[in-house]
N, C-alpha and C positions, 0 to 999 in steps of 0.2 A: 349716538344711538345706533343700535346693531341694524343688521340689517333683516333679522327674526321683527323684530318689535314695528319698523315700517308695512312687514306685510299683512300683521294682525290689522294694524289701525287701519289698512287700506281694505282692506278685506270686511272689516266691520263697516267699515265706510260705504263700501258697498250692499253690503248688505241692510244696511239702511233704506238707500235709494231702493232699493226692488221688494221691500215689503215692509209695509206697516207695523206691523207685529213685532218683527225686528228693529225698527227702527224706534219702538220705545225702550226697547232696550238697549241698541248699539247709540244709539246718541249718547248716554253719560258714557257710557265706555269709552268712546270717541273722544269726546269731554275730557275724561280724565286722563286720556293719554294724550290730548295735545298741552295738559299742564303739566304733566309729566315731561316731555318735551321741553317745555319752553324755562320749565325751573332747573331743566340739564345744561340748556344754552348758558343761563344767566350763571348758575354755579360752575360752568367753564368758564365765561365771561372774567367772572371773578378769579379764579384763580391765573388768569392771561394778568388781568390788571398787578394782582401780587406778585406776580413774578416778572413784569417788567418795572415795578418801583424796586423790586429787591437791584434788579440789573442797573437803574438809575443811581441807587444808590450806594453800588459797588463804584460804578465809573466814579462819581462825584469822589467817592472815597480814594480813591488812585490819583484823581487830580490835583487831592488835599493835602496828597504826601508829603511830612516834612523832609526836606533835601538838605542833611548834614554838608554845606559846601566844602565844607575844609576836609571832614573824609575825604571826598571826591576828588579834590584836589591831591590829596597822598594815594589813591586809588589811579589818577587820571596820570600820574608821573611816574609810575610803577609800570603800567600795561599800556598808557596810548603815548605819553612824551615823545619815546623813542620815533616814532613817526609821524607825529601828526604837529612836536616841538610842542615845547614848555608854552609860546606864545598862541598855541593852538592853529599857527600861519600857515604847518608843515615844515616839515626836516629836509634842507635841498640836499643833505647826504644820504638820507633814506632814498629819496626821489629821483635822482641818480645812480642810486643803486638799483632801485626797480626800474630804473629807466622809465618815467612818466614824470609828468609833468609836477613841478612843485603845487601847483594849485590846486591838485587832486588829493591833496594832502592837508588842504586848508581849511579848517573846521571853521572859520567864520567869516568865509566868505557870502556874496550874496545864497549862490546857489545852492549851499548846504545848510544856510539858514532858511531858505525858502522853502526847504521841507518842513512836514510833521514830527512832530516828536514821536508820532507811532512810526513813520519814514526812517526816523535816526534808530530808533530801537531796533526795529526790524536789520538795519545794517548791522548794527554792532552784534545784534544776536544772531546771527547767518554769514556776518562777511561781508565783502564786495569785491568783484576781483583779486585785486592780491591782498584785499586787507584779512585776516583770517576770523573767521568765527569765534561771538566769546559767551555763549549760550553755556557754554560748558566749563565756564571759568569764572562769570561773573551771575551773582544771582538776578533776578528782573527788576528786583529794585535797586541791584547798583549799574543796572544799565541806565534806568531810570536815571539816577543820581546824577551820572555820565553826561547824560541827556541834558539836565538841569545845569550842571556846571558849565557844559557847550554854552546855553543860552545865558546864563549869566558874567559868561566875559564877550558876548557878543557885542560890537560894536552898538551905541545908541544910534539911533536914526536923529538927524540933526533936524529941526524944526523948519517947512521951507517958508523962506522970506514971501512978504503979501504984498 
């Protein structure tokens, strides 16, 4: 509500309180601008609600994605093998050439799995140190994809003994 229409209703408002006369009249007006108000709240209200289900139901949808593995696979051997090896362990020829460490290079290891997959995205699509940027090479669902194939050759967690 603007800030014109607060100072009618306040101004009526008072004019109520200092005269009788006024005050049969300023009360419905009052009246009707405080349900004028409150059917503005509720018809914003409502539009807040629709457009946080539209938002819930974009995310759900992104989480639903089918992930072609085997694309990913002739994707993931084309642009990341060459460093990061076909076993996903890291290339000690690559890691040696950038001089760092092979483990830096190890897509499944604990602490790269211990990330988000919005964490992994964000690397693959900006980079990390020496690894380069591929925002502009791969679309977001095949970083996605990327994403997905990391976690589906990731080591299983063994069950611990009771």
């Amino acid at each position: 509500m603007n800030r014109k229409v607060i100072q009618v209703l306040v101004g009526l408002m008072m004019a109520a309180c200092l005269s009788p006369v006024w005050a049969e009249e300023a009360v419905p007006k009052v009246d009707a601008g405080m349900k004028a108000v409150a059917a503005t709240t509720e018809a914003v209200a409502e539009k807040a609600d629709a457009a946080a289900s539209k938002a819930d139901a974009a995310t759900t949808a992104v989480k639903e994605v089918k992930v072609d593995l085997e694309a990913a696979a002739k994707a993931y051997t084309g642009k990341c093998a060459s460093c990061h090896g076909k076993d996903l362990k890291g290339s000690p020829t690559m890691a040696k050439m950038f001089k760092v460490d092979a483990a830096a290079l190890n897509l499944v290891d604990e602490g790269t799995l211990a990330k988000t997959d919005e964490e992994l995205t964000k690397i693959t699509a900006d980079g990390l140190n020496k690894m380069p940027a591929y925002k502009s090479k791969l679309k977001p669902e095949e970083i996605a994809a990327q994403v997905a194939y990391i976690r589906s050759l990731a080591p299983k967690a063994e069950p611990k003994a009771q």
